[in-house]
C-alpha positions as CSV (number, residue, x, y, z in Angstrom):
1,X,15.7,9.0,-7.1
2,X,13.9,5.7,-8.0
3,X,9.6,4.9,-7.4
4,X,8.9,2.7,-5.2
5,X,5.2,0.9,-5.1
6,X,4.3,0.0,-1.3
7,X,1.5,-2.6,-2.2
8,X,-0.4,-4.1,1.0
9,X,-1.6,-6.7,1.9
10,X,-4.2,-7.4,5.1
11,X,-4.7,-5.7,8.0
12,X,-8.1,-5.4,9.5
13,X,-10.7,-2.9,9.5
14,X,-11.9,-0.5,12.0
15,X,-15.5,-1.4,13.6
16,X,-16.4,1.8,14.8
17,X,-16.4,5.8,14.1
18,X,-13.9,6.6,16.8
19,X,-11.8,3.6,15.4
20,X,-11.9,4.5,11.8
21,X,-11.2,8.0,12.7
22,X,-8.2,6.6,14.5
23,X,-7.0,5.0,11.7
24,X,-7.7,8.1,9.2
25,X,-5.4,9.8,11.6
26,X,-2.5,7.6,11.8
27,X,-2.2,7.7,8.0
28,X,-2.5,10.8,7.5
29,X,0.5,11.4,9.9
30,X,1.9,8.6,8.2
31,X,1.5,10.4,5.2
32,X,2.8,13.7,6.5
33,X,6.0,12.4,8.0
34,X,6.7,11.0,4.4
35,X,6.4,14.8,2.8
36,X,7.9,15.1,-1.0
37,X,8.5,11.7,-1.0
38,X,5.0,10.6,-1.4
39,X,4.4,10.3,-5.4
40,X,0.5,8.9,-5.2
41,X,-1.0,8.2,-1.7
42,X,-2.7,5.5,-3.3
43,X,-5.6,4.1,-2.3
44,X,-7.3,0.8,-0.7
45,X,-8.9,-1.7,-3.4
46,X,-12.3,-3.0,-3.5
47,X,-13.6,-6.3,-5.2
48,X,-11.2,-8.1,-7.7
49,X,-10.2,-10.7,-9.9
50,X,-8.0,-12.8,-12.0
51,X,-7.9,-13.2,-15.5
52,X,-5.9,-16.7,-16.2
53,X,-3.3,-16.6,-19.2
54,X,-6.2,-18.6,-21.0
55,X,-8.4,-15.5,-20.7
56,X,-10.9,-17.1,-18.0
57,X,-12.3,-14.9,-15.3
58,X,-12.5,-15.9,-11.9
59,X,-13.3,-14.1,-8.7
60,X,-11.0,-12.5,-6.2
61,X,-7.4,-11.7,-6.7
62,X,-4.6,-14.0,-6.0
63,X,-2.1,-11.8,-3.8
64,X,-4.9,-10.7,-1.8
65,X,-3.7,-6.9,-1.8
66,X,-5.6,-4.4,-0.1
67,X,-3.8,-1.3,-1.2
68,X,-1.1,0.3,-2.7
69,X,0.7,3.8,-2.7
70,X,3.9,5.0,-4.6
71,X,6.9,6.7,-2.9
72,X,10.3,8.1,-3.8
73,X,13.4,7.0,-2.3
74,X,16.8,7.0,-3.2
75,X,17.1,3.5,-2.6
76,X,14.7,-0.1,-1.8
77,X,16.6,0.0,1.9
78,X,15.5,3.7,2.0
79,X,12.1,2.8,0.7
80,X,11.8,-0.4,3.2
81,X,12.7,2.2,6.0
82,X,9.8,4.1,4.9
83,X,7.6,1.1,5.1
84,X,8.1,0.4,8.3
85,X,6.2,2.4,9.7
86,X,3.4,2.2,7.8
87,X,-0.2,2.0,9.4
88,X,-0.9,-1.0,7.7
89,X,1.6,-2.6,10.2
90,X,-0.7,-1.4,13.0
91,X,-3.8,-3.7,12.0
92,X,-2.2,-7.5,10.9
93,X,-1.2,-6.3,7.5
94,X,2.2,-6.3,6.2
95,X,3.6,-4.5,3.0
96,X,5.5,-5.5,0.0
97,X,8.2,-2.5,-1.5
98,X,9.0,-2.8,-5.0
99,X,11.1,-0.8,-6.9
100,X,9.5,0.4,-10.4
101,X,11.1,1.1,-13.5
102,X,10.7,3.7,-16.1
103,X,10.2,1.8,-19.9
104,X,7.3,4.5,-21.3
């Protein structure tokens, strides 16, 4: 079974309590549904940047991701099935599958 990276990108966020909660909820079902197959839930990322191949430093990251989590799969179809439904879908955001590879 391979590692799949689900990296995100977009989606908005939730404006109020209830609506956060909402959200909270439909990932952690999201999360449930996936079982063993969830490696690391990941997490949403904050504030970024770019460091340029001549070492310069500027603000904000290129892709624009917002997140990332790593699942198991036996395949990238099974693993693109698995992203789709994803919460991220929910809000505007969409989410890129990649399969990793083992080298350390």
């Amino acid at each position: 079974m391979a590692k799949y990276l689900m990296a995100y990108r977009g989606g908005s966020m939730a404006e109020t309590d209830e609506a956060r909660a909402a959200v909270m909820a439909a990932w952690g079902a999201w999360f449930g549904s996936l079982g063993p197959a969830i490696v690391d839930p990941g997490n949403p990322f904050g504030p970024s940047a770019t460091v340029g191949g001549d070492r310069s430093v500027s603000s904000g990251g290129g892709a624009g991701l917002t997140g990332y989590s790593v699942l198991s799969a036996d395949s990238l179809d099974a693993a693109n099935e698995m992203a789709k439904s994803c919460p991220v879908l929910d809000n505007g955001g969409t989410v890129e599958v990649y399969e990793t590879f083992e080298v350390m």
